[in-house]
The first five atom37 places (N, CA, C, CB, O) and aatype in JSON, in Angstrom:
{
  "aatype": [20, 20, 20, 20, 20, 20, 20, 20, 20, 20, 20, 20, 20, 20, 20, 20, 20, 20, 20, 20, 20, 20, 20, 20, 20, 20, 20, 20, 20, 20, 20, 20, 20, 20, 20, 20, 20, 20, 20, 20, 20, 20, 20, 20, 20, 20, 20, 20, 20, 20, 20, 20, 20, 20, 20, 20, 20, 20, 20, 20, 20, 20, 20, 20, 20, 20, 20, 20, 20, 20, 20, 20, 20, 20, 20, 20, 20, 20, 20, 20, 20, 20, 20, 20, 20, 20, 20, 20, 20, 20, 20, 20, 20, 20, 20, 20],
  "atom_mask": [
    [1, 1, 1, 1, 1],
    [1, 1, 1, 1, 1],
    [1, 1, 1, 1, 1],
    [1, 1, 1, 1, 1],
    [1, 1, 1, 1, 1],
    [1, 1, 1, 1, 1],
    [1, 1, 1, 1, 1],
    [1, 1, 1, 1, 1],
    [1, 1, 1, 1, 1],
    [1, 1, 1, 1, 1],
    [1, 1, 1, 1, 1],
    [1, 1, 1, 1, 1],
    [1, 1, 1, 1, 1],
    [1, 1, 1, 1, 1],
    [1, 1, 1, 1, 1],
    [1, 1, 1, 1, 1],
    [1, 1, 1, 1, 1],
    [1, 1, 1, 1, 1],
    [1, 1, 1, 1, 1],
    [1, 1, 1, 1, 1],
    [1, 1, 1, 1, 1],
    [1, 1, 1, 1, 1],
    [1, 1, 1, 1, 1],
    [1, 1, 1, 1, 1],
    [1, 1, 1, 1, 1],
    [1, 1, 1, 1, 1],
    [1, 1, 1, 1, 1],
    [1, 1, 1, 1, 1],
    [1, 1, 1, 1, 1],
    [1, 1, 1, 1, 1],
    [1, 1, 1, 1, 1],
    [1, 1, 1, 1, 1],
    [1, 1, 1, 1, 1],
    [1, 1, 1, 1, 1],
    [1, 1, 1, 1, 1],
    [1, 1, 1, 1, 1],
    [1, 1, 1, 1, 1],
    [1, 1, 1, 1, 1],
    [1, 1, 1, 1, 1],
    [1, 1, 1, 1, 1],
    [1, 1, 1, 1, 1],
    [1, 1, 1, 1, 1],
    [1, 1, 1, 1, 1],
    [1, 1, 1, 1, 1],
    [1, 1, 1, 1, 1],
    [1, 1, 1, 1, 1],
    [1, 1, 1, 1, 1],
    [1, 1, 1, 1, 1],
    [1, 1, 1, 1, 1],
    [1, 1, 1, 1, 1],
    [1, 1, 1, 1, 1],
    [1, 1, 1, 1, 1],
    [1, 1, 1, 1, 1],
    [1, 1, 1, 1, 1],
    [1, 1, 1, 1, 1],
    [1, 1, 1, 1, 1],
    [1, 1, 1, 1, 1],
    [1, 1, 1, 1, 1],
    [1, 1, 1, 1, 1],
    [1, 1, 1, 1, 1],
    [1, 1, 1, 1, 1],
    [1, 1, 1, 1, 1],
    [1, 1, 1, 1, 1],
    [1, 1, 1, 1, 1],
    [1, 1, 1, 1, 1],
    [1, 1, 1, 1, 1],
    [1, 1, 1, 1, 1],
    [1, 1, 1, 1, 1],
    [1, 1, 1, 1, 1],
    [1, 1, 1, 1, 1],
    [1, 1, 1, 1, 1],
    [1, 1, 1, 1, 1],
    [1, 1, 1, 1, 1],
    [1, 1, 1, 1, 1],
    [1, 1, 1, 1, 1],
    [1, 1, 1, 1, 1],
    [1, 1, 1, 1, 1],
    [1, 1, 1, 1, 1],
    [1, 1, 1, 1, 1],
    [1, 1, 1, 1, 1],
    [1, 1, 1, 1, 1],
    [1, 1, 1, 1, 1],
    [1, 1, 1, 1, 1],
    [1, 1, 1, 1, 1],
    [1, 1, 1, 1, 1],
    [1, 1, 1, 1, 1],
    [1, 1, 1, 1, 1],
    [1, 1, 1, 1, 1],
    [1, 1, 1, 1, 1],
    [1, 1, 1, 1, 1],
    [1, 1, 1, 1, 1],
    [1, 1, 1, 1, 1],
    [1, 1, 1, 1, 1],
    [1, 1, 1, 1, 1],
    [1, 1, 1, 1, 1],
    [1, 1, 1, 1, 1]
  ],
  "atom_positions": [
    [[-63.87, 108.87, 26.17], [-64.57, 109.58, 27.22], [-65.5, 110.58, 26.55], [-63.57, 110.28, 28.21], [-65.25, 111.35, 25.62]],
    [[-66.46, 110.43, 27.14], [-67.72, 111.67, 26.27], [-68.05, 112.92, 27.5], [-69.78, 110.63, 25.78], [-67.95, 113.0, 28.72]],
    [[-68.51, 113.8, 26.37], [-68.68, 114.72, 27.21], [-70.33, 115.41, 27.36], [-67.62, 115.66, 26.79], [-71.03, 114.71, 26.62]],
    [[-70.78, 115.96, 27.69], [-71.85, 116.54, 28.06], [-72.13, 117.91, 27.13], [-71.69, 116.77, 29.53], [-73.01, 118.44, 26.45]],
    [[-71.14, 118.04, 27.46], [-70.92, 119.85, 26.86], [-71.4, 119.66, 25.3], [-68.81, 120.61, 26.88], [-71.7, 118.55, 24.85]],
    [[-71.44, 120.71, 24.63], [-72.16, 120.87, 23.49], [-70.9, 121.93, 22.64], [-73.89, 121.58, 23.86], [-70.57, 123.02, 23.11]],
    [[-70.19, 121.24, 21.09], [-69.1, 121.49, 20.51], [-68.46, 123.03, 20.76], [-69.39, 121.18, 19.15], [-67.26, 123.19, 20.52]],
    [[-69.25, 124.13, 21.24], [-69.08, 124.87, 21.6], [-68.66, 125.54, 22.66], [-69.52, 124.95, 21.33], [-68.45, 126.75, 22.76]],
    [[-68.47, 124.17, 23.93], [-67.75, 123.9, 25.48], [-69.17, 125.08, 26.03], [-65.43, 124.63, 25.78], [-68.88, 126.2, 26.45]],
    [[-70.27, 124.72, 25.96], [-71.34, 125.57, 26.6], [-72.07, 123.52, 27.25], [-72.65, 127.02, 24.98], [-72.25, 122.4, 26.76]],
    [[-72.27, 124.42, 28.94], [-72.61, 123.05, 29.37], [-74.3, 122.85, 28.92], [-72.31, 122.89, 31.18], [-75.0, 123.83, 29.19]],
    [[-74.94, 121.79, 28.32], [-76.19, 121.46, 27.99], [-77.13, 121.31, 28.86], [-76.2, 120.54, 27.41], [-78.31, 121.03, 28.67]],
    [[-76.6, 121.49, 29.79], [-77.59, 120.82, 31.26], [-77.52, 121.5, 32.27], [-77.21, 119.44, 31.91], [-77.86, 120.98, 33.33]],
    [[-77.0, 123.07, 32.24], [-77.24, 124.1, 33.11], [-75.81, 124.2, 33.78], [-78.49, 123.81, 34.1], [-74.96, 123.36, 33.51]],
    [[-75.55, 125.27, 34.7], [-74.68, 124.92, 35.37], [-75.51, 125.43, 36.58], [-73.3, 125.38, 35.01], [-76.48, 126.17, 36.66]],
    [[-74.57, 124.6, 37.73], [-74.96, 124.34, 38.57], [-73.7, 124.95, 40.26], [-75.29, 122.87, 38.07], [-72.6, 124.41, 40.34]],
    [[-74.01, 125.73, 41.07], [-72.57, 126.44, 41.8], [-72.79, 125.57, 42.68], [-72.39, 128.15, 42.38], [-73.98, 125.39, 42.91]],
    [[-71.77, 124.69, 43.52], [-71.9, 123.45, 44.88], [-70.46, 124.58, 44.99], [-71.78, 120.98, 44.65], [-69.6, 125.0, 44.22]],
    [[-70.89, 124.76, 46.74], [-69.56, 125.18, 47.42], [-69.54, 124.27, 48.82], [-69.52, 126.99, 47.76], [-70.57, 123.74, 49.23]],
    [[-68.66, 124.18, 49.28], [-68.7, 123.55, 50.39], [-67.35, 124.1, 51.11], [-68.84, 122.01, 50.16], [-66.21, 124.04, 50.65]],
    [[-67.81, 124.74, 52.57], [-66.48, 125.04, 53.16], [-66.39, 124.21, 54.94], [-66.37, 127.01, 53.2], [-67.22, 124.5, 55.79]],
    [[-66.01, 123.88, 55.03], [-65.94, 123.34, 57.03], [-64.21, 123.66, 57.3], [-66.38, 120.87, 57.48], [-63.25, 123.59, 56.54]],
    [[-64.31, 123.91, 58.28], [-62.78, 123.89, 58.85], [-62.4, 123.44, 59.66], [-62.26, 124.71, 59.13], [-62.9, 123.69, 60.76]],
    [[-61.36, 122.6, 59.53], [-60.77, 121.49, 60.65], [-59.28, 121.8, 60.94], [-60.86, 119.84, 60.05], [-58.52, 122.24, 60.07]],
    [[-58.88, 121.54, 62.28], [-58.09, 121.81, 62.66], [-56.33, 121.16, 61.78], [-58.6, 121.52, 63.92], [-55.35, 121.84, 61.48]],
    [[-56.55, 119.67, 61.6], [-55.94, 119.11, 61.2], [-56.01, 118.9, 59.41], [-56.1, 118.25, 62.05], [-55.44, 117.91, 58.95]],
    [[-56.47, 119.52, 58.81], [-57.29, 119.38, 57.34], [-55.38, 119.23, 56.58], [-58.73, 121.4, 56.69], [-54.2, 119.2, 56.95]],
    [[-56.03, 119.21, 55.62], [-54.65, 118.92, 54.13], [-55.05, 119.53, 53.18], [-54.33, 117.31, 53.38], [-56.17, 119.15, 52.82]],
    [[-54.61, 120.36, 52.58], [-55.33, 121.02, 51.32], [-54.42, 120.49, 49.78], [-55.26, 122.99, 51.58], [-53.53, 121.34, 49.72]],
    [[-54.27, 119.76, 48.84], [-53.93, 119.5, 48.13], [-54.76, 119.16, 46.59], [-53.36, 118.89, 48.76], [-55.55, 118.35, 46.11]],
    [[-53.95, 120.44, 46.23], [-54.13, 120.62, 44.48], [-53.94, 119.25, 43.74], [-52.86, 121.73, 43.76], [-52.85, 118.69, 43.85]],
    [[-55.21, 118.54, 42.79], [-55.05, 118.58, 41.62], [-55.22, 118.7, 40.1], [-54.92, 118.27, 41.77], [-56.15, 119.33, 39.59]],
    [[-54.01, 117.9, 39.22], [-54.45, 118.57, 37.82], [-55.64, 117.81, 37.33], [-53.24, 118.52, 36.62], [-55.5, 116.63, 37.65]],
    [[-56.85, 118.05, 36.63], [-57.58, 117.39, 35.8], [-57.66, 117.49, 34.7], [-58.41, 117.39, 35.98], [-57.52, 118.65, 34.3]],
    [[-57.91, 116.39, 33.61], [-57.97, 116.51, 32.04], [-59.6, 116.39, 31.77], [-57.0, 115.16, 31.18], [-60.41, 115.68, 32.36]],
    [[-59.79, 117.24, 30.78], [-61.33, 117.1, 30.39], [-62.66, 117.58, 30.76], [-61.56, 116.13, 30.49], [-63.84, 117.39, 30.44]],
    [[-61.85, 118.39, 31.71], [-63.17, 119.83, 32.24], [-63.17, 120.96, 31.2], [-62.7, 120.83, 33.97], [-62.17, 121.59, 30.86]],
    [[-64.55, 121.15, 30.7], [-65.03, 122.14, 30.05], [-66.25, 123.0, 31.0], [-65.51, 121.52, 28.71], [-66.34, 124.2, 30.77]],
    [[-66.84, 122.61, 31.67], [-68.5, 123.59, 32.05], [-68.84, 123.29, 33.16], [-69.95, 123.31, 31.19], [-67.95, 122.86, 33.89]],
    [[-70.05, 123.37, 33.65], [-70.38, 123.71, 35.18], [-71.23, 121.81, 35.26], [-71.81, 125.68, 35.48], [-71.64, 121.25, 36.27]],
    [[-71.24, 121.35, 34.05], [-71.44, 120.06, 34.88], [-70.6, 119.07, 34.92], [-72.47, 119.44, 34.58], [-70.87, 117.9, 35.19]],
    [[-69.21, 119.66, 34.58], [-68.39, 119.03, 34.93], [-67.05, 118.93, 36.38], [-68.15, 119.16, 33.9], [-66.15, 118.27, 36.91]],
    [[-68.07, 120.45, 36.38], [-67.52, 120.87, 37.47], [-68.35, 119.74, 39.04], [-67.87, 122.75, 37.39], [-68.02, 119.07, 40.02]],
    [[-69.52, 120.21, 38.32], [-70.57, 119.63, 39.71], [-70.36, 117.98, 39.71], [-72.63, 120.03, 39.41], [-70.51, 117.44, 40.81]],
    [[-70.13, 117.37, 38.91], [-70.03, 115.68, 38.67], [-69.02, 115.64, 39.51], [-69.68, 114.94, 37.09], [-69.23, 115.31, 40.68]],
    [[-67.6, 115.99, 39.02], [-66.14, 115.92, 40.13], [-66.7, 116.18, 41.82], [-64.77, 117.55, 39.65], [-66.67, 115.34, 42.72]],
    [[-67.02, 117.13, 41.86], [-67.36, 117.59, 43.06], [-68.04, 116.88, 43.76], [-67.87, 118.58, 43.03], [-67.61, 116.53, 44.86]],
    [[-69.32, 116.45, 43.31], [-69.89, 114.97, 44.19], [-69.37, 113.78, 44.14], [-71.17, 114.52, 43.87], [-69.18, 113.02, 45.09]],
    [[-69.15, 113.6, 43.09], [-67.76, 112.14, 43.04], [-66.93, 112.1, 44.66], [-66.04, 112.67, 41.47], [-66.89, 111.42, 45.68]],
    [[-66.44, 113.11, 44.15], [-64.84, 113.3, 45.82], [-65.72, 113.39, 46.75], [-63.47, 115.07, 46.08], [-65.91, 112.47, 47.55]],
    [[-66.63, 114.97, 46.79], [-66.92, 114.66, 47.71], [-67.52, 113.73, 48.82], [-67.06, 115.11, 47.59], [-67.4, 113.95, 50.03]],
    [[-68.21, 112.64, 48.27], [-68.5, 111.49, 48.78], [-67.15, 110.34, 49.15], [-69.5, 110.98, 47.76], [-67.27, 109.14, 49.4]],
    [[-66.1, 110.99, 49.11], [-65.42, 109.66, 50.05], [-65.04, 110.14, 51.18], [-64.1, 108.89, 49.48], [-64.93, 111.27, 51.64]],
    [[-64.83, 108.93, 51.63], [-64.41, 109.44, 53.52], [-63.75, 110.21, 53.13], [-63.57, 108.48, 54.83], [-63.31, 110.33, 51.99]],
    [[-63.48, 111.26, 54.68], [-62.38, 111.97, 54.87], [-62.56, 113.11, 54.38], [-61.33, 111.46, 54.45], [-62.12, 113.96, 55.16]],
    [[-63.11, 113.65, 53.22], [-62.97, 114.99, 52.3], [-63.88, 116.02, 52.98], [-63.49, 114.76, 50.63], [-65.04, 115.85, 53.35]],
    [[-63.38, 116.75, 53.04], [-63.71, 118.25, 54.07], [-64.67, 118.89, 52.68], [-61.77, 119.6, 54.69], [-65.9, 118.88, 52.64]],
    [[-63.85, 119.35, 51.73], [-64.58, 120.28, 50.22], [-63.68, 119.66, 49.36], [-64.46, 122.31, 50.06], [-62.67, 118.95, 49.33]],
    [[-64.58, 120.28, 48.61], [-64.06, 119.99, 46.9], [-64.26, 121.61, 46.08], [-65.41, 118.5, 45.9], [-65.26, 122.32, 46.2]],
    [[-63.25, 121.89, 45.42], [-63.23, 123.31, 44.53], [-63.04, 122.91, 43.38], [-62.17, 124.41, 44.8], [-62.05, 122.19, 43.44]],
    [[-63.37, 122.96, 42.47], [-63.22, 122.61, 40.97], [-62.85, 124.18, 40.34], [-64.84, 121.83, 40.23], [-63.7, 125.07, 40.4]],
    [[-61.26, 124.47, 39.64], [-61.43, 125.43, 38.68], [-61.24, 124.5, 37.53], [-60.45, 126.7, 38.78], [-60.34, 123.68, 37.4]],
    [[-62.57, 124.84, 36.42], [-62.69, 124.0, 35.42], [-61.65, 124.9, 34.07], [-64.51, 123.76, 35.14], [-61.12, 124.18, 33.21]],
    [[-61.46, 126.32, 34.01], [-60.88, 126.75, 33.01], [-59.22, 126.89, 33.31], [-61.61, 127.99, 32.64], [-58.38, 127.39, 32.56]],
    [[-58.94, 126.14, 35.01], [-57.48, 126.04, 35.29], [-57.43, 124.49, 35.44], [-56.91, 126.94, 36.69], [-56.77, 123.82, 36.23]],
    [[-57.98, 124.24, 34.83], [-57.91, 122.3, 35.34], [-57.41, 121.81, 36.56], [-56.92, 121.36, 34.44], [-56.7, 120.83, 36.79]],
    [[-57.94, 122.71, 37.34], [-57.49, 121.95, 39.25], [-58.67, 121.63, 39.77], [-56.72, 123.14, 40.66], [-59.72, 121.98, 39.23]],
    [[-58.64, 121.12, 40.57], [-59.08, 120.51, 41.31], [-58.59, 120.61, 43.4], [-58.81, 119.36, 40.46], [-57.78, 120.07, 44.16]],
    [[-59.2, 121.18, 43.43], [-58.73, 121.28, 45.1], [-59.23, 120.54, 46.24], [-58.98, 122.53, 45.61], [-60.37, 120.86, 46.57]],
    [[-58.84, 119.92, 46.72], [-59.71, 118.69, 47.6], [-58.84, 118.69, 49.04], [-59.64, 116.83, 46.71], [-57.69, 118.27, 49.16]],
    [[-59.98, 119.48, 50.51], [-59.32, 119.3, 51.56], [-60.0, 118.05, 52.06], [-59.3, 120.48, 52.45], [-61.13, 117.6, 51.87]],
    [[-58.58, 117.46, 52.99], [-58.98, 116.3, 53.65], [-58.49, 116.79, 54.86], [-58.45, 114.91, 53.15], [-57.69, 117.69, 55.12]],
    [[-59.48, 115.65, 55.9], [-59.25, 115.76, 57.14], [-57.72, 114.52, 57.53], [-60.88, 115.42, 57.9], [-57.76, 113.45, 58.14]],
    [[-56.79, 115.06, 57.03], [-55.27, 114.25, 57.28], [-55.31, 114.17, 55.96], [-55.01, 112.67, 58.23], [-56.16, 114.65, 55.21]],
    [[-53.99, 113.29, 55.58], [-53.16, 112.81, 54.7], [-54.37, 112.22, 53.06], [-52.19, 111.45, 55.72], [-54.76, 111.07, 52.87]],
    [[-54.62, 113.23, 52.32], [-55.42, 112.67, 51.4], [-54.92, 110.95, 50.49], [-55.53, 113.98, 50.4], [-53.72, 110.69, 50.39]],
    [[-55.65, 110.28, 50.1], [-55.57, 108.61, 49.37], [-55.67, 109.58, 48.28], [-56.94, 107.04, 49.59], [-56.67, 110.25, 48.01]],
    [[-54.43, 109.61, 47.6], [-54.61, 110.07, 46.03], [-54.96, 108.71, 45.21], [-53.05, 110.83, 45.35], [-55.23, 108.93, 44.02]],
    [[-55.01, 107.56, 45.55], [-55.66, 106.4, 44.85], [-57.04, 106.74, 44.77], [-55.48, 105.02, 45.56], [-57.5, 106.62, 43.63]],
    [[-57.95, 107.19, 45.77], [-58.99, 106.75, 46.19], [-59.92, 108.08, 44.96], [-59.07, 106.77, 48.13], [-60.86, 107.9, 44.18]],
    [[-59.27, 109.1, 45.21], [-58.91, 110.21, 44.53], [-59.16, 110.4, 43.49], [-57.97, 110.41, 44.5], [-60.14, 111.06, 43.13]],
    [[-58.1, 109.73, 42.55], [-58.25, 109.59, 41.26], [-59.07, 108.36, 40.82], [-56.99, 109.6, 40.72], [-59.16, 108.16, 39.6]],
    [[-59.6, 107.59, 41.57], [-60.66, 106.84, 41.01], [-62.15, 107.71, 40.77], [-60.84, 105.6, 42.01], [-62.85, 107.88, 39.78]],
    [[-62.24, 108.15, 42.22], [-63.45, 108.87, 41.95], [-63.49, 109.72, 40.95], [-63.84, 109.52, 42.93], [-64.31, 109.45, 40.07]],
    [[-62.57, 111.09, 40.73], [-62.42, 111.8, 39.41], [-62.42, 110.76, 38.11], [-61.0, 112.66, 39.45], [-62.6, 111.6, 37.23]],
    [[-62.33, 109.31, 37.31], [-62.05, 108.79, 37.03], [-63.5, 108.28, 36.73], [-61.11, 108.47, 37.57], [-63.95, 108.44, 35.6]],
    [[-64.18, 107.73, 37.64], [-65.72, 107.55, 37.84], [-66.78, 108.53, 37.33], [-65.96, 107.49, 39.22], [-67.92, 108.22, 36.96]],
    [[-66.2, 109.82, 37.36], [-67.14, 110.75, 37.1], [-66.65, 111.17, 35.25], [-67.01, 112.14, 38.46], [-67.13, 111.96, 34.44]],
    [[-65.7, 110.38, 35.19], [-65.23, 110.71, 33.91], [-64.55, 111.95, 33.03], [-66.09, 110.49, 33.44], [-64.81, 112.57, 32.0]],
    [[-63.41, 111.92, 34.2], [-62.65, 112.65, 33.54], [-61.39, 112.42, 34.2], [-63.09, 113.96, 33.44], [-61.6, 111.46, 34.94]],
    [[-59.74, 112.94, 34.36], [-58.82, 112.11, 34.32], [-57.85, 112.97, 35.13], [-58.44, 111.64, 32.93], [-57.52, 114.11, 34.79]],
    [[-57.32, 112.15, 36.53], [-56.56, 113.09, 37.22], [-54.85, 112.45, 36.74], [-57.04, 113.07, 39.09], [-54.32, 111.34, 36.85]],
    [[-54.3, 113.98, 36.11], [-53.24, 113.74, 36.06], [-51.8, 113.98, 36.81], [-53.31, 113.98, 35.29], [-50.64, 113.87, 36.42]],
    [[-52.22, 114.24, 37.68], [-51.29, 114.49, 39.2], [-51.61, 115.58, 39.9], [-49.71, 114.72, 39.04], [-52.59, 116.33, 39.81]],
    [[-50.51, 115.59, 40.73], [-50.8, 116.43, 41.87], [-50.06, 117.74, 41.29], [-50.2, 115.81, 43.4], [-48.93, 117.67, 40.82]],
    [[-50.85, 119.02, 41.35], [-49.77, 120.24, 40.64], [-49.38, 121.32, 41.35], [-50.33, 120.95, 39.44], [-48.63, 122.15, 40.84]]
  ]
}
């Protein structure tokens, strides 16, 4: 897996802040762990990854706590989940 970042964990390509908040009545908020976040474009890659599948309300990336926070509207697909984190290239290692 390669990274972006530059040997010094400084991101090469700017960083970039995506927040996204909506609130739903029925939402799910569930933490998880990620491997291989260093910088703000790794932050922003995860974040559009998830956020583009059904269902996902936001996405929070703490990149120097390796979570990942992802509300869904009901019961989150941790399959669906960890593909996308997976896609964007980097590695969900459970739920924490």
């Amino acid at each position: 897996m390669g990274s972006c970042c530059t040997p010094d964990n400084s991101c090469s390509t700017g960083t970039v802040e995506v927040s996204t908040a909506t609130a739903v009545a029925d939402s799910t908020t569930t933490v998880y762990a990620v491997s291989g976040m260093t910088c703000g474009h790794c932050k922003t890659a995860i974040t559009n990854s998830v956020s583009a599948l059904d269902g996902v309300i936001s996405v929070d990336v703490d990149v120097a706590g390796g979570l990942v926070t992802v509300t869904t509207g009901g019961e989150p697909d941790d399959a669906k989940i960890a593909a996308a984190v997976d896609d964007a290239g980097y590695e969900l290692t459970g739920r924490a």
